[in-house]
C-alpha positions in Angstrom: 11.4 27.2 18.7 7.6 26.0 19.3 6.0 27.4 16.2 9.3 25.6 13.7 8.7 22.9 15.4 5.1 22.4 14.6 6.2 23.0 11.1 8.6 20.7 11.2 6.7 18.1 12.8 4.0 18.8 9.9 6.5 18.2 6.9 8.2 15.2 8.9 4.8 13.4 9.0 4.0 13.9 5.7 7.6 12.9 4.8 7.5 9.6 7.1 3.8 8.7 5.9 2.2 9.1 9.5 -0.8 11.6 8.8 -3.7 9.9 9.8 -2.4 6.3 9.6 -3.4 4.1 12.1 -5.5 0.9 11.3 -8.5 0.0 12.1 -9.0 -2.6 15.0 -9.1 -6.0 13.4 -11.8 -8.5 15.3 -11.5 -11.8 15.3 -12.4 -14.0 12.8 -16.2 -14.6 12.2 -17.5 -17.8 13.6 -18.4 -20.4 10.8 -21.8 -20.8 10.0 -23.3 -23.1 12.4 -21.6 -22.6 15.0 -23.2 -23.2 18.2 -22.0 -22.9 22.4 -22.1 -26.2 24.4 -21.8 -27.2 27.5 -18.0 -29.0 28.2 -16.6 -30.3 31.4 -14.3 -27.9 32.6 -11.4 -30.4 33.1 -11.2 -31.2 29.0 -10.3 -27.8 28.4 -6.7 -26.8 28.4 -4.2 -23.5 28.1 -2.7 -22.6 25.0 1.1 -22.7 25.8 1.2 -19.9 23.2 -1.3 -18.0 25.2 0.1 -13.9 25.2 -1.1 -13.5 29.0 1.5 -14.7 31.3 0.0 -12.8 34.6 -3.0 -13.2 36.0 -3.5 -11.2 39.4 -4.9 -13.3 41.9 -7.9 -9.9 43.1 -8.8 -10.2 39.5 -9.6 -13.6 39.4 -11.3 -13.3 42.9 -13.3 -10.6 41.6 -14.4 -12.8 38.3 -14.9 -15.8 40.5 -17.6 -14.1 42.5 -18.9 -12.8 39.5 -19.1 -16.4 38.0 -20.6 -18.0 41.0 -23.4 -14.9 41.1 -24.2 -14.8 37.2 -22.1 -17.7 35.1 -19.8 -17.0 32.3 -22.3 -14.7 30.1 -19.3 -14.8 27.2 -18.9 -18.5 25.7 -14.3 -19.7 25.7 -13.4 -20.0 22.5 -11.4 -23.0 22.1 -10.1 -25.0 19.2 -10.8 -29.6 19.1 -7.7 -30.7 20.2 -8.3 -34.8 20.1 -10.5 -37.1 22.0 -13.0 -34.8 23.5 -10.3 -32.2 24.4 -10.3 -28.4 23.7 -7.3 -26.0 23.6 -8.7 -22.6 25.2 -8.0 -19.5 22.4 -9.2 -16.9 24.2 -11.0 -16.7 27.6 -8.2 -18.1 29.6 -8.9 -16.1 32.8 -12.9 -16.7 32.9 -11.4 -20.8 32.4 -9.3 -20.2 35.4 -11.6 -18.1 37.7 -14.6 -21.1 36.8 -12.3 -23.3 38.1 -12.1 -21.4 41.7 -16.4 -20.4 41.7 -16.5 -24.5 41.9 -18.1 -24.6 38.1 -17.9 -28.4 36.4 -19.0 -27.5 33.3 -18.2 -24.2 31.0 -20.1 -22.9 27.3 -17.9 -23.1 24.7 -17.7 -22.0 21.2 -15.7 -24.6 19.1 -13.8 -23.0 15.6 -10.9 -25.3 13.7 -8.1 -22.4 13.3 -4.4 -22.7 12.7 -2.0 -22.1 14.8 -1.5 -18.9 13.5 -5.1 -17.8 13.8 -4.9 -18.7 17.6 -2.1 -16.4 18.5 -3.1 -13.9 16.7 -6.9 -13.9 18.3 -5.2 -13.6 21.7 -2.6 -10.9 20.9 -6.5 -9.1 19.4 -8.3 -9.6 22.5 -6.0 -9.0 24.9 -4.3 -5.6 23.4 -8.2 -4.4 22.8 -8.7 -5.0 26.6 -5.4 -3.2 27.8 -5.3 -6.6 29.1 -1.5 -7.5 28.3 1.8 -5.8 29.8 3.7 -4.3 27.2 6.8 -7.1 27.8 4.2 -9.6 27.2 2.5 -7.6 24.2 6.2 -7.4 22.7 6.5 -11.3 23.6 3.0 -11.9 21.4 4.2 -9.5 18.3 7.9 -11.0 18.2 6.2 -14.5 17.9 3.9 -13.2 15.2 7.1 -12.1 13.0 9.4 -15.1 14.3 7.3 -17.8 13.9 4.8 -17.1 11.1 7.4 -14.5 8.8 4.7 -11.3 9.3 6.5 -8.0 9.3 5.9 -5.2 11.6 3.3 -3.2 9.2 1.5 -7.1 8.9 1.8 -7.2 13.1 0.4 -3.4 13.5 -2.6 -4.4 10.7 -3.7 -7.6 12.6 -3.9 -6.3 16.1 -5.5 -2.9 15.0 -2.5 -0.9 16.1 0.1 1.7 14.3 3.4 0.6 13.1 5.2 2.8 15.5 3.3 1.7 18.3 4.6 -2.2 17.1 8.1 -1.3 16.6 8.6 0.6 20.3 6.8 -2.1 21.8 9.3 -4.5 20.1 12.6 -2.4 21.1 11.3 -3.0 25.3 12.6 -6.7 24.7 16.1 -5.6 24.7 15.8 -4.3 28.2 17.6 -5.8 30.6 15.8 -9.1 32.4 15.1 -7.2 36.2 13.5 -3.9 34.4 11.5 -6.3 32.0 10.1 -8.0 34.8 9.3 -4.9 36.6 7.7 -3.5 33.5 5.8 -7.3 33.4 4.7 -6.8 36.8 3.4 -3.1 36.0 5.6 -1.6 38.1 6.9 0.9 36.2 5.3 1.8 32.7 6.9 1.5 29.0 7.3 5.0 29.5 9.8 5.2 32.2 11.3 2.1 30.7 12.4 3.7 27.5 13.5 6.4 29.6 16.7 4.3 31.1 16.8 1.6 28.1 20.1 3.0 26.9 21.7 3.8 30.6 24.3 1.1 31.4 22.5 1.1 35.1 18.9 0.1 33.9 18.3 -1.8 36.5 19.8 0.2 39.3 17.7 3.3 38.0 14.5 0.8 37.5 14.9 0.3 41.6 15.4 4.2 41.9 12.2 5.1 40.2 10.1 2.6 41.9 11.1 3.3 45.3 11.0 7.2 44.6 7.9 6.9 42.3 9.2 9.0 39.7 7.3 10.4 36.7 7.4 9.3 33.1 9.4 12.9 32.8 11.4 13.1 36.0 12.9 8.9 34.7 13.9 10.6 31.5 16.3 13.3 33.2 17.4 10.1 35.2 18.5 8.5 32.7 20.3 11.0 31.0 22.1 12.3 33.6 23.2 8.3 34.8 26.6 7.4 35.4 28.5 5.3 33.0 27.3 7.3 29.9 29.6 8.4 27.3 30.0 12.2 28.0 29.5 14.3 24.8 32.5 15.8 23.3 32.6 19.5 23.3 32.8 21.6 20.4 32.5 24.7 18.9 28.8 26.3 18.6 27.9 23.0 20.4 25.0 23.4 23.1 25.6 22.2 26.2 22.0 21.5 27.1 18.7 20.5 24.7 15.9 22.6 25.5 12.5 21.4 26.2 11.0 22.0 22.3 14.3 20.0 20.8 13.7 16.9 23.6 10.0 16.7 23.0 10.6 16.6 18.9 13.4 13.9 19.6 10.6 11.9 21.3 8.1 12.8 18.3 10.5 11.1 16.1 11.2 8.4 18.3 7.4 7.2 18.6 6.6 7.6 14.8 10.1 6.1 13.6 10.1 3.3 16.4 13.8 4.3 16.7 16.2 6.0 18.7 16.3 9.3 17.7 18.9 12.1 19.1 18.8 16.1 17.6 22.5 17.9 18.1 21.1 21.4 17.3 24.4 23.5 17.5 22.3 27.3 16.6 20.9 27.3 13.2 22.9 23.9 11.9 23.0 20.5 13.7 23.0 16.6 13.3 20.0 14.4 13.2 20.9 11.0 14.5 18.7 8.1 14.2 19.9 4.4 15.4 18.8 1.3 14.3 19.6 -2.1 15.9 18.6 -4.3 13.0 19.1 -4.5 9.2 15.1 -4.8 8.7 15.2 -1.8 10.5 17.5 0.5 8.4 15.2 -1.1 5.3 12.1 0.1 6.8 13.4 3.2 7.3 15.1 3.9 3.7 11.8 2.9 2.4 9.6 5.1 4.1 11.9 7.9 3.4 12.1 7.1 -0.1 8.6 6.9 -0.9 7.9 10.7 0.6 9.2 12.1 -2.9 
């Protein structure tokens, strides 16, 4: 089973257009010609409600104050003029905050006019660069990008430096239920073990069972499949009554490259691929990237 699935994975790649594609990491805008740091009183500045970073942990910003008090800020806040002598912070929100605690009355910034646009999509950059963002509020920051400003998921994945697939699972993690996003925001479980349970009608109750038992990424997967509530699968004939580790791996294969849930019903030398999609944009994706492979 290993070696045809390596070849199948092979020919599925090359079908879906996922050899070797992932873009380059896309930096910020260059500053304009010019463009020099000042000084500004700390109390002009102001967050950017649109800011992608909803948590900042309160050792982190200890950790940064001290660091402030001992050295400065070494890296200038980019911020944008927001109207008599105030500036909207676009990226460098927690060195704003932790300035504020090392007693700091005055910050370097580095003024730039951008569009709205421009700002959210310089702190979706920086913060996904620096693993600083949870995935929940990563999903939050793309979902904006495509809601508010029309991109599309392959626009979204070229911005922020990241693969389409990458995108698109990140995306689906929204659909969770509210208590297992806010443990995922709070980085007490990972995207991994979320996925794992997305489709059991007990997220939440499973979400609770991993954390207290501090289950693997793996051992959340057989969790979630063997959760009460789920539909049982009809027997039939030549139908397996178990997927083997090589079919449950390539089902997760697809699954990342696809961004979709993917399930293989290998019955002994025929079967079913299943792939669900939640949204018509979806589906088109999909049809497109299939049809292109001939």
């Amino acid at each position: 089973m290993a070696e045809n699935r390596r070849g199948l994975g092979r020919g599925l790649s090359a079908l879906l257009g996922e050899e070797d594609v992932r873009p380059a990491e896309a930096p910020p805008p260059p500053a304009p010609p010019g463009a020099t740091v000042r000084e500004v009183p700390i109390e002009f500045l102001e967050r950017n409600p649109d800011q992608p970073r909803w948590v900042f942990p309160e050792e982190q910003l200890a950790e940064l104050a001290a660091s402030i008090r001992d050295k400065g800020i070494l890296q200038p806040i980019l911020v944008r003029p927001k109207g008599e002598g105030r500036y909207e912070i676009v990226a460098g929100e927690r060195r704003w905050r932790a300035a504020q605690r090392a007693g700091l009355s005055a910050v370097p910034v580095l003024v730039r006019e951008l569009t709205d646009m421009q700002v959210l999509e310089i702190g979706v950059i920086e913060n996904v660069q620096r693993a600083d963002l949870s995935p929940i509020e990563e999903a939050t920051a793309y979902k904006q990008l495509m809601d508010r400003f029309g991109r599309t998921q392959d626009s979204v994945a070229e911005a922020v430096g990241k693969s389409r697939s990458h995108v698109a699972n990140t995306l689906r993690l929204l659909s969770l239920p509210e208590g297992v996003r806010n443990h995922l925001l709070e980085g007490r479980i990972s995207a991994g073990h979320a996925r794992a349970i997305a489709t059991a009608p007990n997220a939440e109750a499973l979400a609770e069972e991993i954390i207290a038992k501090g289950l693997s990424v793996r051992e959340a997967e057989a969790l979630g499949r063997s959760a009460p509530g789920k539909p049982p699968k009809a027997a039939g004939k030549g139908r397996r009554r178990s997927k083997d580790v090589d079919t449950m791996a390539l089902e997760n294969d697809l699954a990342d490259v696809l961004g979709l849930e993917v399930s293989i019903d290998d019955r002994g030398g025929t079967g079913a691929l299943t792939i669900r999609y939640e949204t018509l944009e979806q589906l088109d994706d999909l049809c497109r990237r299939l049809t292109r492979a001939g």
